[in-house]
SEBA-13436 format. One record per residue: x, y, z of N, C-alpha, C in turn; residue in one letter. Coordinates in steps of 0.2 Angstrom, whole numbers, padded with zeros to 4 digits, always signed. Example, Ala and Ser with C-alpha at 12.3 -4.5 7.8 and 13.67 -1.06 7.14 Angstrom:
BEGIN
+0066-0028+0039+0062-0022+0039+0066-0016+0039A
+0064-0011+0035+0068-0005+0036+0064+0000+0039S
***
This chain:
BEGIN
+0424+0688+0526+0425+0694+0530+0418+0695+0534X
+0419+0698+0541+0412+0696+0545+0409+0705+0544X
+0405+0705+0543+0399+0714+0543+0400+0716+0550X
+0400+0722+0551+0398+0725+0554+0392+0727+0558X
+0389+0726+0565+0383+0727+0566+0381+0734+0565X
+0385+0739+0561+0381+0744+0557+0378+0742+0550X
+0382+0738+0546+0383+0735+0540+0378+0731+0539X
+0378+0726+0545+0369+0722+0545+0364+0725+0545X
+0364+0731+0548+0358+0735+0549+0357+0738+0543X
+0361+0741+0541+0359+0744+0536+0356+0739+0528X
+0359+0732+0528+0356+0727+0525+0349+0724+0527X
+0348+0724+0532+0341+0723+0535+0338+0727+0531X
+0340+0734+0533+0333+0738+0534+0333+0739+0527X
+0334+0736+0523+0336+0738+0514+0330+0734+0512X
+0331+0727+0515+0327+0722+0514+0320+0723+0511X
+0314+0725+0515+0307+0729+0514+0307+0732+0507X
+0311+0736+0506+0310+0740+0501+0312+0735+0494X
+0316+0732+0494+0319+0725+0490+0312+0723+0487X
+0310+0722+0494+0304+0715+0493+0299+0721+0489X
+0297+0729+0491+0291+0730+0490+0292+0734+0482X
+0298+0735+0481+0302+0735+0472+0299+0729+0469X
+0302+0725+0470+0302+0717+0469+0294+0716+0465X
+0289+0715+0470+0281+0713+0472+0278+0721+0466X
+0281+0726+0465+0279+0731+0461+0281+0731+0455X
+0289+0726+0454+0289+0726+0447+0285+0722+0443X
+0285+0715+0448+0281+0710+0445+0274+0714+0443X
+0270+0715+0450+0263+0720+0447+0262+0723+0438X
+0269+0727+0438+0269+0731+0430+0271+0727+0426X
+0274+0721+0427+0274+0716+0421+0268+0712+0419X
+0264+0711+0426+0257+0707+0424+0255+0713+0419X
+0254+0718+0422+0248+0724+0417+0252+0725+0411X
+0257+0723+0410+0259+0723+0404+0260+0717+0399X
+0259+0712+0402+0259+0706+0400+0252+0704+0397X
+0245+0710+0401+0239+0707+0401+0236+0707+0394X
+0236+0711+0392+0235+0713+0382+0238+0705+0377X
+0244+0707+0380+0247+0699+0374+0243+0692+0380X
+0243+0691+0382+0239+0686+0387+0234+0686+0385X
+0229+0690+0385+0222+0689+0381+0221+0688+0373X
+0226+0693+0372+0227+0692+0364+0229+0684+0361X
+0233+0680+0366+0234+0671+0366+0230+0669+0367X
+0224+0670+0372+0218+0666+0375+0213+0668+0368X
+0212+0672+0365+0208+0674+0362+0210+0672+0354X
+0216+0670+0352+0216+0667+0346+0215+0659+0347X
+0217+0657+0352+0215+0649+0354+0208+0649+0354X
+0205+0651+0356+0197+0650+0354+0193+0650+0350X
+0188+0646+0349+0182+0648+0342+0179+0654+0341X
+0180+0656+0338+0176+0663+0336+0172+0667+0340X
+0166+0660+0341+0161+0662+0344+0164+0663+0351X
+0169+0661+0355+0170+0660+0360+0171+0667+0363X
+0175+0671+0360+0181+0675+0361+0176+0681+0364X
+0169+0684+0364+0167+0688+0368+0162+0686+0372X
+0161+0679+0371+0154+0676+0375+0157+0676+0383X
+0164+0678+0383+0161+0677+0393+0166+0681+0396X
+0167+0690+0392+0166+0695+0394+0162+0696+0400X
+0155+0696+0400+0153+0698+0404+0145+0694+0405X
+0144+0691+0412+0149+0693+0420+0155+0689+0417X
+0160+0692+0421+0167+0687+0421+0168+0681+0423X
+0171+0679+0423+0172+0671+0426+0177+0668+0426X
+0179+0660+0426+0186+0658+0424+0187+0658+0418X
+0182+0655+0415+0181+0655+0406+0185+0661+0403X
+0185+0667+0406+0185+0672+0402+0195+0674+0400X
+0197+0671+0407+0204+0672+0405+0207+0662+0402X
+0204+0659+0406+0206+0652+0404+0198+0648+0398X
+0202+0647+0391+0199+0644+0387+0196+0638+0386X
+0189+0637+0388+0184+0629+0390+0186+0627+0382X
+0187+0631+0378+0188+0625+0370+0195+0628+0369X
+0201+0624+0365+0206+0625+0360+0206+0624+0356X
+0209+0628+0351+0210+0626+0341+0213+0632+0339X
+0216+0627+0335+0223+0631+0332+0220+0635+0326X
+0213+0633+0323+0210+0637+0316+0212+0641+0314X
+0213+0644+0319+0214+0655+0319+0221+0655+0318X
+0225+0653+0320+0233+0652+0319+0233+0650+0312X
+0231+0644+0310+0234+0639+0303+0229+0641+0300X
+0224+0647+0299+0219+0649+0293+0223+0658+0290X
+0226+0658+0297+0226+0666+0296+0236+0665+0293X
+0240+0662+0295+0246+0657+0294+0246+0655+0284X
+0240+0651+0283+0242+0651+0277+0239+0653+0271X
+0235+0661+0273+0232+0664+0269+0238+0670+0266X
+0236+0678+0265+0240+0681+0261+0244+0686+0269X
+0242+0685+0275+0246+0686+0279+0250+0683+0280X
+0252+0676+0277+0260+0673+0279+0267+0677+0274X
+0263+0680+0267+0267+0684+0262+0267+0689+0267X
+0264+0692+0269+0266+0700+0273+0270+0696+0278X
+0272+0692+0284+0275+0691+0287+0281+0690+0284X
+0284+0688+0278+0289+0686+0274+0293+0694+0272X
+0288+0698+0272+0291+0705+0269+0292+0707+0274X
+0289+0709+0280+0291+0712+0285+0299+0709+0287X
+0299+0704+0289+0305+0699+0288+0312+0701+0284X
+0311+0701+0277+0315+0705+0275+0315+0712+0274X
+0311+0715+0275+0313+0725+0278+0317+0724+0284X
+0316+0721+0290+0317+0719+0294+0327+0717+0295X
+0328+0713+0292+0333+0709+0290+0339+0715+0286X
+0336+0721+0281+0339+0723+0276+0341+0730+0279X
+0336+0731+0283+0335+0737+0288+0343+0737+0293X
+0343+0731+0296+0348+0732+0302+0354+0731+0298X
+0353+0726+0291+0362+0726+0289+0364+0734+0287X
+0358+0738+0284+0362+0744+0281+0360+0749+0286X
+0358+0748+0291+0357+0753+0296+0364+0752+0300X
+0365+0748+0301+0370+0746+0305+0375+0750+0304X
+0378+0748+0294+0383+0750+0291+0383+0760+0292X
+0378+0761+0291+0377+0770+0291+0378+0774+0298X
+0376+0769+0302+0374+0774+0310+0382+0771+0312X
+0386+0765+0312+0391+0764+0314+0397+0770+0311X
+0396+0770+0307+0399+0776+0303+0399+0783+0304X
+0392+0786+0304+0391+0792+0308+0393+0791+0313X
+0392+0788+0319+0396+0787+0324+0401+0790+0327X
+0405+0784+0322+0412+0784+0322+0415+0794+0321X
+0413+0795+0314+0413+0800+0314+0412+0807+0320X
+0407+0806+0321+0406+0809+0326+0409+0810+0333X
+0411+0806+0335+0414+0804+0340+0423+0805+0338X
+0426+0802+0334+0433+0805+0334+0435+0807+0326X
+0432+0810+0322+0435+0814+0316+0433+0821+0320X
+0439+0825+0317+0439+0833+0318+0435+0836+0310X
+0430+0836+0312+0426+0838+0305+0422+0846+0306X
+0422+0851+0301+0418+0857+0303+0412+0856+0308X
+0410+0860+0311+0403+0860+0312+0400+0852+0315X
+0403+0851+0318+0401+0843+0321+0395+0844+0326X
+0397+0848+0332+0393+0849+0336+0386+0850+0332X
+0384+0854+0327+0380+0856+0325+0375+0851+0321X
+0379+0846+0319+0378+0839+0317+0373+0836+0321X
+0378+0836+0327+0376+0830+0332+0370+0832+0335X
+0369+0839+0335+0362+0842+0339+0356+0840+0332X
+0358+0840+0327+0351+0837+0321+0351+0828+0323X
+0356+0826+0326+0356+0820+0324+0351+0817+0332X
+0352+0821+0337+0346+0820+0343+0341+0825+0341X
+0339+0831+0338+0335+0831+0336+0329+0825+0332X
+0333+0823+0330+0328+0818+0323+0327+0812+0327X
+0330+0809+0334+0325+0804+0336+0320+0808+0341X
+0319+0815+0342+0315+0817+0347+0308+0820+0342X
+0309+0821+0335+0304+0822+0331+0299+0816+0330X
+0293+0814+0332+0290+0810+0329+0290+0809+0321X
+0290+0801+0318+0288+0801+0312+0285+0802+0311X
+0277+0802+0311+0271+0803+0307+0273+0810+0306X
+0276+0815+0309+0274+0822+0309+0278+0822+0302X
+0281+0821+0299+0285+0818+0292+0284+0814+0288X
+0279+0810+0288+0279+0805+0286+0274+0806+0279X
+0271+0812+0279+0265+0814+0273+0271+0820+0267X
+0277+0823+0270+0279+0826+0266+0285+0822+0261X
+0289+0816+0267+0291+0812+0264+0289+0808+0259X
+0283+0806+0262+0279+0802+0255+0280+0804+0249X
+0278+0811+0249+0277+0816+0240+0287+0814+0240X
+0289+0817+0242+0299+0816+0239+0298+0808+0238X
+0298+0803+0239+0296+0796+0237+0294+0794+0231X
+0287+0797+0231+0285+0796+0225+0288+0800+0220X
+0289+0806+0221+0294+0806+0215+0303+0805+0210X
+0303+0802+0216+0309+0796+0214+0309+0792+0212X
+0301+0787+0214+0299+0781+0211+0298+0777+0215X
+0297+0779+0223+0300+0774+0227+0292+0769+0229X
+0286+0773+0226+0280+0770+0231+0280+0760+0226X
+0277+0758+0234+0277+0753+0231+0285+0747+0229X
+0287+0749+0233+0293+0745+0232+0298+0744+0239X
+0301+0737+0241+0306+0737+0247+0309+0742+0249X
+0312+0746+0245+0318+0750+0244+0314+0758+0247X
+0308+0758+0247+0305+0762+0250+0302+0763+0258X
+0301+0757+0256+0301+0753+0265+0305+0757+0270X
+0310+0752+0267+0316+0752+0272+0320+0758+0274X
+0322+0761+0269+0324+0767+0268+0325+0772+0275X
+0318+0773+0276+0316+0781+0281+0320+0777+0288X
+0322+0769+0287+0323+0764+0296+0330+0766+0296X
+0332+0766+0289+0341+0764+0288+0345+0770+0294X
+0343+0778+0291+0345+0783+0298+0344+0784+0303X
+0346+0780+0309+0341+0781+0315+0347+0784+0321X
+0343+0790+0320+0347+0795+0326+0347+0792+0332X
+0342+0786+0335+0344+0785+0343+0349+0779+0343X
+0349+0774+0336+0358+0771+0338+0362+0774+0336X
+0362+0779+0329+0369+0783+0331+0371+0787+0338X
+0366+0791+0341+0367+0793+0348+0370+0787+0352X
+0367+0781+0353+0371+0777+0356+0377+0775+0353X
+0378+0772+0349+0385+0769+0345+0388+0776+0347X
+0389+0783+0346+0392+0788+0346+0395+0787+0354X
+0389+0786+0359+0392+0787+0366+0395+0781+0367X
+0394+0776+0364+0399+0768+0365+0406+0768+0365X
+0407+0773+0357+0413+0773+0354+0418+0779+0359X
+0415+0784+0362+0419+0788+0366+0421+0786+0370X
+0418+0778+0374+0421+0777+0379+0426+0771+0380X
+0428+0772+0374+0435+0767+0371+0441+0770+0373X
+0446+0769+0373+0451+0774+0374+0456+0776+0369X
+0454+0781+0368+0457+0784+0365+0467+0783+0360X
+0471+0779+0368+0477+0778+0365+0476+0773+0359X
+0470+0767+0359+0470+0762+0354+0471+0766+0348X
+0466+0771+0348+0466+0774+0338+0474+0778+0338X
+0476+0780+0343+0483+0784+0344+0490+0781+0341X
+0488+0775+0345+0492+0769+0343+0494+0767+0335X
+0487+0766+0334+0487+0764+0325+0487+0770+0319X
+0487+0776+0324+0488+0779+0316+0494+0781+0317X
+0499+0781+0323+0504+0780+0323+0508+0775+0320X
+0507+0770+0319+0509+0764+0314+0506+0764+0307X
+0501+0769+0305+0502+0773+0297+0493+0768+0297X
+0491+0767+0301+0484+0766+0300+0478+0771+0299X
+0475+0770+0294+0471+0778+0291+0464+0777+0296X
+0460+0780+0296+0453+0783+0300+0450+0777+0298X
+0446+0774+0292+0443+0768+0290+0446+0763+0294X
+0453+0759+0294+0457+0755+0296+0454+0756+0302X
+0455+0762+0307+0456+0762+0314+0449+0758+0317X
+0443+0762+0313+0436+0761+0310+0433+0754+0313X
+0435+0751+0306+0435+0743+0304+0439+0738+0311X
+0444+0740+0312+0451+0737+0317+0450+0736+0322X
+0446+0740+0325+0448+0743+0331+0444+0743+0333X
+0439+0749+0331+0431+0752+0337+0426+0745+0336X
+0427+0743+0328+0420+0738+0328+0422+0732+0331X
+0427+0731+0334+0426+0723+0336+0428+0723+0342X
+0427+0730+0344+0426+0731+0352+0419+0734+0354X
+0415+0734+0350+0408+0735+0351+0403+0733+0349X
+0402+0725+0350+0400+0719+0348+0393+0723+0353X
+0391+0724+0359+0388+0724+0362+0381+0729+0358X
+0387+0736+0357+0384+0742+0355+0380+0742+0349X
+0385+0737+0344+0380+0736+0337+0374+0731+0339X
+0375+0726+0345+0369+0723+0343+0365+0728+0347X
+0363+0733+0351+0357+0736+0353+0358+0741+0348X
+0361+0744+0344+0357+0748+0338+0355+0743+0333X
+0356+0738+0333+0352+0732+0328+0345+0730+0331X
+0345+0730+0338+0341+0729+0340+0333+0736+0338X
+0335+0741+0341+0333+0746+0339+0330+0749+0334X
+0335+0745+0327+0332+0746+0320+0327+0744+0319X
+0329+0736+0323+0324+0732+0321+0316+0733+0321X
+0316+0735+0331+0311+0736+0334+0307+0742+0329X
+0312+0747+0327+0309+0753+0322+0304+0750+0316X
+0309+0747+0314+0304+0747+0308+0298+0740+0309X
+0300+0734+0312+0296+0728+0315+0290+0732+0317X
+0288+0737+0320+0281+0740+0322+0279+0745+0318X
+0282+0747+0313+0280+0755+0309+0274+0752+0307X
+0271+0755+0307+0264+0755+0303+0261+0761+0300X
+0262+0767+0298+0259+0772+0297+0264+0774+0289X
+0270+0775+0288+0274+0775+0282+0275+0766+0279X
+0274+0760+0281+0270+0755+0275+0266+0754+0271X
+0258+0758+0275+0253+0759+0275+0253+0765+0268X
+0256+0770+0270+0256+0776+0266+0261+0773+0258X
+0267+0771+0259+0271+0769+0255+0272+0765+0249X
+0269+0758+0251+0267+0751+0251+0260+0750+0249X
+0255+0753+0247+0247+0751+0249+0248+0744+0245X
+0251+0740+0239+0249+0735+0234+0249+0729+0239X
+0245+0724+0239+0247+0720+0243+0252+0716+0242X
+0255+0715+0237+0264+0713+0236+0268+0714+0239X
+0266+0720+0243+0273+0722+0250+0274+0725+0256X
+0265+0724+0255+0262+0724+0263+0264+0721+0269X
+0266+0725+0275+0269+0721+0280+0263+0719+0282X
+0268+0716+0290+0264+0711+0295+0259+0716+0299X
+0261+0721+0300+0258+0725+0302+0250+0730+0300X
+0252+0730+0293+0246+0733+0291+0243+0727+0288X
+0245+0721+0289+0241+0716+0287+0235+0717+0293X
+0239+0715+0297+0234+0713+0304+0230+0717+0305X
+0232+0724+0304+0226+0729+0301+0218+0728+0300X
+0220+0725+0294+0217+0721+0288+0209+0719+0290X
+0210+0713+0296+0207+0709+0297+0201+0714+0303X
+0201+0719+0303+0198+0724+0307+0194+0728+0301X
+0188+0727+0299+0184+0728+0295+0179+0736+0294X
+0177+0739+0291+0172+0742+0293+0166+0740+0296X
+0164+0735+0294+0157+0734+0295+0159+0726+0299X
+0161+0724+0299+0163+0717+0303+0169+0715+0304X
+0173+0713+0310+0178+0712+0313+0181+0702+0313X
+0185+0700+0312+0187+0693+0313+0193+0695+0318X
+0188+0694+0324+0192+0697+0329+0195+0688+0329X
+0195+0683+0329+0200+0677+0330+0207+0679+0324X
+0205+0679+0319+0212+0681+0313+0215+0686+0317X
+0212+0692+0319+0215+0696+0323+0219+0695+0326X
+0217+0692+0331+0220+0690+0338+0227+0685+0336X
+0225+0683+0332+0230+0677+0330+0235+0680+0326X
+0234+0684+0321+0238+0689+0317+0243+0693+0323X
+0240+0696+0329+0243+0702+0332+0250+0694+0336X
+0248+0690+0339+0252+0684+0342+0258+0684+0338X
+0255+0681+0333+0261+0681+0326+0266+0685+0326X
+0264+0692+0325+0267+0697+0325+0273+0700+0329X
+0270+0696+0336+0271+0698+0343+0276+0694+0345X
+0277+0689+0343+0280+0683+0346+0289+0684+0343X
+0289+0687+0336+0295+0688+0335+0299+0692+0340X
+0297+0698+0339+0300+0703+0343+0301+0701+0350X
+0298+0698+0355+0297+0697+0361+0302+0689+0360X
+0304+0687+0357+0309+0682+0356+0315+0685+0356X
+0318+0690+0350+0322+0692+0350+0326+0695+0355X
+0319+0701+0358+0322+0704+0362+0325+0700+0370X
+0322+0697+0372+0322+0692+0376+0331+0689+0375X
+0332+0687+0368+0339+0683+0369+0343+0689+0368X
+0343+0695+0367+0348+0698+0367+0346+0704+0371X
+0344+0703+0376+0340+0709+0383+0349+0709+0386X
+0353+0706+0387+0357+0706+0391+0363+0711+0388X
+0363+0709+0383+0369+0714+0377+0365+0721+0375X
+0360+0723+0377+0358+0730+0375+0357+0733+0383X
+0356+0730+0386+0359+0731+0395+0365+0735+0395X
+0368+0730+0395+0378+0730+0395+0377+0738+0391X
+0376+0737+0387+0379+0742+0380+0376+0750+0384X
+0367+0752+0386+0365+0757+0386+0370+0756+0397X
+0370+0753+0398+0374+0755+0406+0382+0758+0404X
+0384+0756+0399+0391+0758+0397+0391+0765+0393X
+0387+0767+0390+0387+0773+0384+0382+0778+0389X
+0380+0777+0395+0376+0780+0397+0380+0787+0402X
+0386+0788+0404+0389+0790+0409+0393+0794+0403X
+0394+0794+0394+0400+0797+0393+0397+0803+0391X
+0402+0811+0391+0401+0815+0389+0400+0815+0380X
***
């Protein structure tokens, strides 16, 4: 079909702006790339190397005159690879049972006729607009008197409710149609069935970016492991990397190597499933 010479025009003149988006995004990616970038250059080098050519700058300073991996395979197979392994499984235990709790809330929220829902639902965006830490010192004392310090099960715990995927999941589910659940409880299918049958295997997308969410949640917490967790048996990755930042003296190469390590998972992750959390917040984003 041939355009119109208004149509072209209007495509021309779009052009510039394309390109000067374009040339901006890249911009805010460098400056945001630039931290893990040095943070890579600065664990590939020797110790000594890492602040000698700060200043004056030079080439040296972004590009590495020596390589060694030291700092990776010293910091790798010391008591930070155990911290790696626990974040891992908080990680891992986080998104099965979070998934299970927020898809359900969800569900709920979104098609059971339950009292007071509205009411619900305003605690439920409340509680991702409240900061953690601002909770995370009275939570502790109920913890500890449960039994919980120092144990996985304390960890994970505070990640498994997370009000911004139920938010999401809840607007995923609204925009399914309604006659599919209509259908089946008309055929003697109960609320659970409908649940299981029906919403979750139409919302492949929705669960993965609240898993994703969870993940990201607890994968960086650092302020409730620290508090929680102090034994070093169940210290994550996070307050490991801590660790290596001293009072009195810094190994800023373990550092830098620890923070890469740390960095690399998540920035994997999210990379392979950027497209499925796309889909999902473009679909849930438009429902009442």
């Amino acid at each position: 079909m041939r355009t119109t010479r208004k149509q072209q025009g209007e495509l021309e003149s779009t052009h510039p702006a394309e390109r000067l988006a374009l040339v901006g995004a890249v911009i805010v990616a460098a400056l945001s790339m630039a931290p893990l970038y040095w943070a890579l250059v600065s664990s590939l080098r020797p110790g000594a190397d890492i602040l000698k050519y700060l200043s004056p700058l030079s080439i040296w300073t972004f590009i590495p005159n020596r390589l060694t991996l030291e700092n990776l395979v010293n910091v790798w197979s010391g008591p930070f690879g155990r911290s790696m392994m626990n974040s891992v499984i908080v990680a891992l235990v986080t998104i099965v049972l979070g998934l299970v709790m927020c898809s359900m809330a969800a569900f709920a929220l979104a098609k059971l006729r339950i009292p007071g829902k509205a009411a619900i639902f305003s605690i439920v965006i409340v509680s991702f607009l409240i900061p953690f830490d601002a909770i995370a010192v009275p939570l502790l004392s109920l913890f500890r008197s449960f039994g919980l310090q120092n144990t996985y099960l304390g960890i994970i715990l505070p990640g498994v409710g997370n009000g911004f995927a139920v938010f999401m999941l809840r607007q995923f589910f609204l925009g399914i149609p309604p006659e599919l659940s209509d259908a089946a409880r008309v055929d003697g299918l109960g609320w659970f069935g409908v649940f299981l049958r029906i919403y979750l295997p139409l919302s492949g997308p929705a669960l993965i970016s609240a898993g994703l969410i969870l993940f990201v949640f607890q994968w960086q917490a650092f302020l409730w492991p620290l508090l929680i967790a102090p034994d070093p048996n169940y210290k994550v990755a996070a307050v490991a990397t801590a660790d290596f930042a001293g009072q009195f003296s810094t190994d800023f190469g373990a550092l830098f190597a620890a923070t890469i390590i740390v960095s690399i998972v998540p920035l994997v992750i999210l990379l392979a499933f950027q497209r499925y959390f796309t889909a999902s917040v473009a679909s849930s984003g438009t429902k009442e």
